[in-house]
N, C-alpha and C positions, 0 to 999 in steps of 0.2 A: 504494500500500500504506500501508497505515496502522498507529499504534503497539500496536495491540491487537491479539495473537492473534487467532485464528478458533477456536482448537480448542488445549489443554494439556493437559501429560498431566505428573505427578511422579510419582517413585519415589527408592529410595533406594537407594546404595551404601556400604558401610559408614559413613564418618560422612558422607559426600556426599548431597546431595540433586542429582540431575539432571532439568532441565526441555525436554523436549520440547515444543516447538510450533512452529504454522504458523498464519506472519502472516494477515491478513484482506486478501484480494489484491485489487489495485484493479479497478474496471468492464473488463471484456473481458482480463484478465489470463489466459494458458490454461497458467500452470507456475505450481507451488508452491514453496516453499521449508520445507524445517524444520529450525527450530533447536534444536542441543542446546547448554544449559548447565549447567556444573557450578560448584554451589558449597559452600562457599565461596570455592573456587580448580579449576582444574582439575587432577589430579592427575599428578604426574610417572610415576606407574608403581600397575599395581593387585594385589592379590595376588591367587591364584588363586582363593579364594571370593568375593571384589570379583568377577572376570570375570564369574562365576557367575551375580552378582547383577546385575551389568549386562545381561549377556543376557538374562536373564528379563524383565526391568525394560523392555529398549529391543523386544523383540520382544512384549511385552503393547502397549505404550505407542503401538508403529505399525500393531496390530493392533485398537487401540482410536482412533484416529486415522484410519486408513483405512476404520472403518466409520461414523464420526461425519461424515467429508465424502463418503461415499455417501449417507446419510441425509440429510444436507443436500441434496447435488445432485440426488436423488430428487423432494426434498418440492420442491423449486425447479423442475422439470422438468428441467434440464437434462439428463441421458442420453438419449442416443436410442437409438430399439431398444427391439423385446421382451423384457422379460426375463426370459420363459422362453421360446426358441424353441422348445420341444415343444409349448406350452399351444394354438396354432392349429392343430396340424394332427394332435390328441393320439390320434383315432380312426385316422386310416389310419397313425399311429407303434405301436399299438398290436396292427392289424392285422398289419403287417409281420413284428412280433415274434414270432408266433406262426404 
């Protein structure tokens, strides 16, 4: 693994800025890791619209993450599998239906 991200994501919590990301993993590595930090400190306690903000902020942030190393692993081949298994056999799925 190496010192650069592969994929960041920022958002803010009230005066916190939190950094989401996931290192650039090395040859044949098959787990990821992601890191969150907060700064300029990490906070001892958040108020309830901080939560607010954090939820929003970490559920965008893994849901913008999550689709940026699909894209990756796509454009890379890596996934295997159809990825629509309806798309081969879309006539007799259709027949069925009906």
């Amino acid at each position: 693994m190496n010192d650069t991200p592969a994929i960041e994501r920022r958002f803010r919590v009230g005066r916190f800025i939190v950094t989401f990301s996931v290192p650039t993993p090395a040859l044949g590595q098959t787990t990821l890791t992601l890191v969150c930090e907060w700064n300029p400190h990490l906070p001892a306690s958040l108020t309830a619209r901080e939560l607010r903000q954090y939820a929003a902020g970490r559920d965008r942030a893994v849901a913008d993450l999550t689709e940026a190393m699909l894209s990756s692993a796509t454009a890379q081949g890596l996934l295997m599998g159809d990825p629509d298994p309806l798309a081969e056999d879309s006539t007799e799925t259709r027949s069925a239906m009906h």
